[in-house]
N, C-alpha and C positions, 0 to 999 in steps of 0.2 A: 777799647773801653771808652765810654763817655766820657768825655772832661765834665766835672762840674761846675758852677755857676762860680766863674771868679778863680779856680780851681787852679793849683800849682805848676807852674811849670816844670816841665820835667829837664831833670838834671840841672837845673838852677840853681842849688841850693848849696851852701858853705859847706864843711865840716865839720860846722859848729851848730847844730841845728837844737834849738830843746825842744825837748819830748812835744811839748803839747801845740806847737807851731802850724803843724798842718790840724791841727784838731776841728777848728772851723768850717773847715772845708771839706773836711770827714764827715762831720753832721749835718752840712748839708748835703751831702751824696746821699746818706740813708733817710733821709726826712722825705716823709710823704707831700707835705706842706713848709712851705715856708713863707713867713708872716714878719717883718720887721716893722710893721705899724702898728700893733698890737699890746708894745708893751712900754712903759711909762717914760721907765729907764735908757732903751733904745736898744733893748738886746732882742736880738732876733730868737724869736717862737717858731719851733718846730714841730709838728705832730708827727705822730706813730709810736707805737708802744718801744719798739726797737731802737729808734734814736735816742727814746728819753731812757732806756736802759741802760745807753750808753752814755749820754751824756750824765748819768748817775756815777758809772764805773768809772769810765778810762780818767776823769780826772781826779779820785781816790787812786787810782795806781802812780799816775803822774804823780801823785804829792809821797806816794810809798816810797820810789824809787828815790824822787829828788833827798826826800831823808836817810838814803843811804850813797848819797855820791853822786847817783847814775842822772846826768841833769840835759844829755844829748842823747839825738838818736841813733848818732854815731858809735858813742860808747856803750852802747846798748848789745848787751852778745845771751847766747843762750843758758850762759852762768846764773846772769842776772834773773831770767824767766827760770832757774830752776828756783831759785831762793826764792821768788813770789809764788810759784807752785808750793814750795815746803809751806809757807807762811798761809796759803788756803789750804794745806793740809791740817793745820796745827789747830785753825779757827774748826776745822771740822771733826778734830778730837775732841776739841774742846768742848764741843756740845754731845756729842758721843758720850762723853765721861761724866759727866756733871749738868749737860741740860743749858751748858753754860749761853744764857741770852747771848752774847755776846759771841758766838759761834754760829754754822753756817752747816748747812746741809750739805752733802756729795755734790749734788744735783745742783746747787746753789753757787758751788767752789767752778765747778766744771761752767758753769753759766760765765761765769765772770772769766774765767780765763778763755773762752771762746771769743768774750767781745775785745779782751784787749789782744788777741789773736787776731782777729779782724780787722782791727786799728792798724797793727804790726802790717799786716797786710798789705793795707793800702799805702802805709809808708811806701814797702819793697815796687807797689805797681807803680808809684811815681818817683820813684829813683832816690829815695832820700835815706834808703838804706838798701845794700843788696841782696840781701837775705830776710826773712820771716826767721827771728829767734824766738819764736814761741813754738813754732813745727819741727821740733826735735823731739827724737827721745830721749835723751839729755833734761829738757825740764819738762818733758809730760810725765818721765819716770816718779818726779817727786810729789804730784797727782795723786789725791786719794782715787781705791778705786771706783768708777765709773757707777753709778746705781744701775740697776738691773733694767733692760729696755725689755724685757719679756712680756708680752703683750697678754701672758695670763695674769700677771703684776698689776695690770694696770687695773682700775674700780671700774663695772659692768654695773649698770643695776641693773638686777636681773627680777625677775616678774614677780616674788616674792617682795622683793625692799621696791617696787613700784606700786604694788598695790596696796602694800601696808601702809606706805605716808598719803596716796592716795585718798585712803578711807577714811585716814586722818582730817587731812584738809579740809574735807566732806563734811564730817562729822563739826569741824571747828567752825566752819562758814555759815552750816546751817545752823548751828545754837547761837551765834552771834548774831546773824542776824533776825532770826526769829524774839531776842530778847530787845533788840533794840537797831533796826535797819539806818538810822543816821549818826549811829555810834562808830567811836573811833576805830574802837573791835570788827566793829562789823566791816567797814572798808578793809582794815590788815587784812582779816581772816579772808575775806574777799577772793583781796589780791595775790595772796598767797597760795591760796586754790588753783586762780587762773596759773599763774608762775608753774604751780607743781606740773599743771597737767601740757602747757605749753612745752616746757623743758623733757617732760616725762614721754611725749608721743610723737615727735617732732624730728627730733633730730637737730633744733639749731644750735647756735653754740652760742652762751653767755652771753658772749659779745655782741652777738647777733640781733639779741631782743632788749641786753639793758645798757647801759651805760657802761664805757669804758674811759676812766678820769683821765687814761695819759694818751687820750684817740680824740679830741675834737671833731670828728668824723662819726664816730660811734655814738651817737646820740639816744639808741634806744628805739624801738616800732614805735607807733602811734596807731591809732586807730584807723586810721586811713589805709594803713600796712597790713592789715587783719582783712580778709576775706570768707567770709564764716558762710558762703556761698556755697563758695567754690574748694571751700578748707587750705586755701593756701595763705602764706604767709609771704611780706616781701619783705626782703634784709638787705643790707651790704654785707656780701661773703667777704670770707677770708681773702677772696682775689681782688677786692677793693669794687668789685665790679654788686651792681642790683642785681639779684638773684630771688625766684621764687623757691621757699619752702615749702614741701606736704606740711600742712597742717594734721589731716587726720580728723574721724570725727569722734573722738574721744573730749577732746579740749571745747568743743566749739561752746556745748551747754555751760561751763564753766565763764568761758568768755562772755556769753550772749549775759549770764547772768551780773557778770560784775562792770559788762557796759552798764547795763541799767541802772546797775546800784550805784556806780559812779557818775555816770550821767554825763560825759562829760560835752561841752558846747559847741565843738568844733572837731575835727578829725585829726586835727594838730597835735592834742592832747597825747601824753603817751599811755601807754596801755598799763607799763608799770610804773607809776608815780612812786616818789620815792612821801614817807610821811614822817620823816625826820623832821620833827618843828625847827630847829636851827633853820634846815633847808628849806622848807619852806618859806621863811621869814626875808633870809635873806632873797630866796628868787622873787618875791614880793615885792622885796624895798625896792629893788634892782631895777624889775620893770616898770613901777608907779617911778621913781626918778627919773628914765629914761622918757617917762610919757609927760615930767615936768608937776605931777601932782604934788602939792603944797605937803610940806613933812608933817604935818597936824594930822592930815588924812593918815599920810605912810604910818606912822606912830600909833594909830587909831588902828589899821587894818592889820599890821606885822603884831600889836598886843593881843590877836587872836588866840583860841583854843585851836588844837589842829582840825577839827571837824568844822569850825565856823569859817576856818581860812581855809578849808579846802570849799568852801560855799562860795568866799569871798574870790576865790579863783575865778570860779565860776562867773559867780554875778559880774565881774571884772574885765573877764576877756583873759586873765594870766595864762600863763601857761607855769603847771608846776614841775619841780624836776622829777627826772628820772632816775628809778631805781639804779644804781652801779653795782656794775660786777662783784665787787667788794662788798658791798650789800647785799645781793643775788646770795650770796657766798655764807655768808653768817645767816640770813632766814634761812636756809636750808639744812642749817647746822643743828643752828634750834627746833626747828620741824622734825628733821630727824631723830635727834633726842626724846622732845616729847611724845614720837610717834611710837618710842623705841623701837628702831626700825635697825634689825641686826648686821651690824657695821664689822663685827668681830674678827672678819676676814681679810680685813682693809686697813691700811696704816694710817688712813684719815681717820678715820672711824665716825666720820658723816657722809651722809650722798652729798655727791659734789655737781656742780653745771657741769662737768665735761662727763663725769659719769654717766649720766642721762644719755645725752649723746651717744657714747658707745653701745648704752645699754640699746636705745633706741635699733642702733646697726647693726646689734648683734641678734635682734629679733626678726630685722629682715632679713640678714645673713642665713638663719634658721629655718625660715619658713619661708621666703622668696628665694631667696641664694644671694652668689656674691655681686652680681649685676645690679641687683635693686637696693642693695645694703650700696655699693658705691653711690649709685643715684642719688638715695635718700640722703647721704652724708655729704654729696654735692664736690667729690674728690674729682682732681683734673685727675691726678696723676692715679692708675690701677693699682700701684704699688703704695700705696698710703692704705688703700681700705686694705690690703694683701698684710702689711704688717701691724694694722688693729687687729687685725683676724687671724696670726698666723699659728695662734695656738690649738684654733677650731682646725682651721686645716691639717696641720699638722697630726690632730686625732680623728680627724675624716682618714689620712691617708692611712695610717696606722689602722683603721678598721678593715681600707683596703687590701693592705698589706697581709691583714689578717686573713683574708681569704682567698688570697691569691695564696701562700702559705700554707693552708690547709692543707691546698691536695697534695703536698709531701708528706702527710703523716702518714 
């Protein structure tokens, strides 16, 4: 195993160690980045969605345990990890019974005890404890159970709820901008269009095309990333590495159209702007500060309407932000809703960005097979698209079984 950067020595440590001692050095093992001039205070910045999940978690556990005694990592045993198991059991009656905010999903409970599992971990790999007391069955027993990983479970849109929100978007893009093409309507409805049909035909994933808040890295396509050519799309995949996307030509007219409408000056620009006036205001101040322009101007150009600052962009050079995942997330909620697009079978009960996705793989799964469905969804490992799919499989083989079967009757 790697040592990292500054990283513990092993077998060095007292019998007095508290909990959160190697924690630093844990964070920086899993951070994709690390940035210690970035921040005012002098506390080193990390990206990746997983470090900041745990730099969320493991020091809310730290502060759980220290309030019940447990303040080393010595004294730490698998008792302790049952009573933190019961206590994310409890949070997830909690919300089971009453809805109680304050409670936490299956899925949600099992999440957090996975990262402070991982932490445990890497105490045991650098000798500051000998055992992992989280890897028992002893405290996994006090675990609610596990949410269902059945890959028939998971949201599909399937060609009914694709073409319904579809038609929708169509329908919203074209009345908005037909009543008025420099209105504020008519860019959402736009770009909401583009979004639907990018996400809808594609295959990429959220992250891929909009903004992820706790990725510094994830900044979203641009226009330069869009090839309406050639119908591909370039992203950073999930393997951190540049990857082209099938585009497909279902999106490209959508695209082509909401280039135009948006117009934007340079190829920099991203494809999904986000038209949050806060955000916009602020990425405005941000840049004209940084460029040194007199705050009379800033105050004059941030007191815009979102339609004349997204002009002001423009005429400027700015670059405005990008839509986030989390925004991705909520327009597609509302989309769905308005479209009323039938969710009835699904616990979210909207199309979600990874829906899309699947849906996307499960279309070439069907009609190319399992080769081009892996391809399209850009999986290293065979066994990722194998258990998105293993419910098709599973009733392919059962069809076979069927008639191999037969001839005993």
């Amino acid at each position: 195993m790697a040592q990292p950067p500054e990283g513990p020595q092993p077998g060095g440590t007292t019998a007095e160690t508290p909990l959160d001692e190697p924690l630093p050095n844990f964070f920086d093992a899993k951070a994709k980045t690390i940035d210690e001039s970035t921040s005012a205070d002098g506390t080193t910045q990390r990206s990746g969605n997983y470090v900041q999940a745990l730099e969320r978690v493991i020091p809310d556990w730290v502060e759980w345990m220290n309030d019940r005694g447990v303040t080393t990592l010595e004294a730490v045993d698998s008792r302790d990890l049952a009573r933190y198991a019961g206590h994310l059991a409890r949070r997830v009656n909690a919300r089971r019974a009453s809805n109680d905010t304050d409670g936490i999903t299956a899925a949600t409970a099992w999440n957090y005890y996975s990262l402070v599992s991982a932490y445990l971990h890497y105490c045991q790999q650098w000798e500051y404890i000998s055992e992992n007391p989280a890897d028992t069955d002893r405290a996994k027993d006090e675990m609610p159970d596990r949410p269902s990983t059945d890959s028939g479970q998971q949201q599909f849109w399937s060609t009914k709820q694709r073409e319904t929100i579809v038609s929708y978007v169509d329908e919203q893009a074209y009345e908005a901008i037909d009543a008025n093409p420099r209105s504020w309507e008519a860019l959402t409805a736009a770009r909401n269009r583009a979004l639907v049909y990018v996400i809808g035909f594609s295959g990429v994933r959220g992250a891929e095309v909009l903004a992820a808040s706790r990725d510094d890295r994830r900044t979203g396509i641009t226009w330069g990333d869009v090839d309406t050519d050639q119908e591909v799309l370039t992203v950073l995949g999930k393997s951190q590495q540049i990857e082209k996307a099938p585009l497909t030509d279902r999106p490209v007219g959508a695209l082509s159209r909401w280039q135009m409408l948006l117009d934007p000056p340079v190829d920099a620009w991203p494809v999904f702007p986000s038209f949050h006036l806060a955000s916009l205001r602020d990425a405005a101040r941000s840049q004209l500060q940084d460029r040194g322009v007199d705050s009379e101007t800033i105050d004059t150009v941030t007191s815009l309407a979102t339609t004349e600052l997204v002009d002001a962009f423009r005429e400027r050079e700015l670059t405005p932000p990008t839509l986030t995942t989390e925004g991705g997330r909520y327009t597609l909620k509302k989309l769905s809703q308005a479209a009323a697009v039938d969710c009835s079978g699904d616990s979210k009960g909207y199309l979600t960005l990874h829906g899309a996705r699947r849906g996307v793989g499960e279309a070439y799964y069907d009609e190319a097979g399992f080769s081009d469905a892996q391809r399209v969804l850009r999986h290293e490992d065979p066994s990722t698209t194998s258990k998105m799919y293993a419910h098709k499989e599973a009733s392919e083989l059962s069809d076979v079984g069927s008639d191999i079967f037969s001839a005993d009757e």
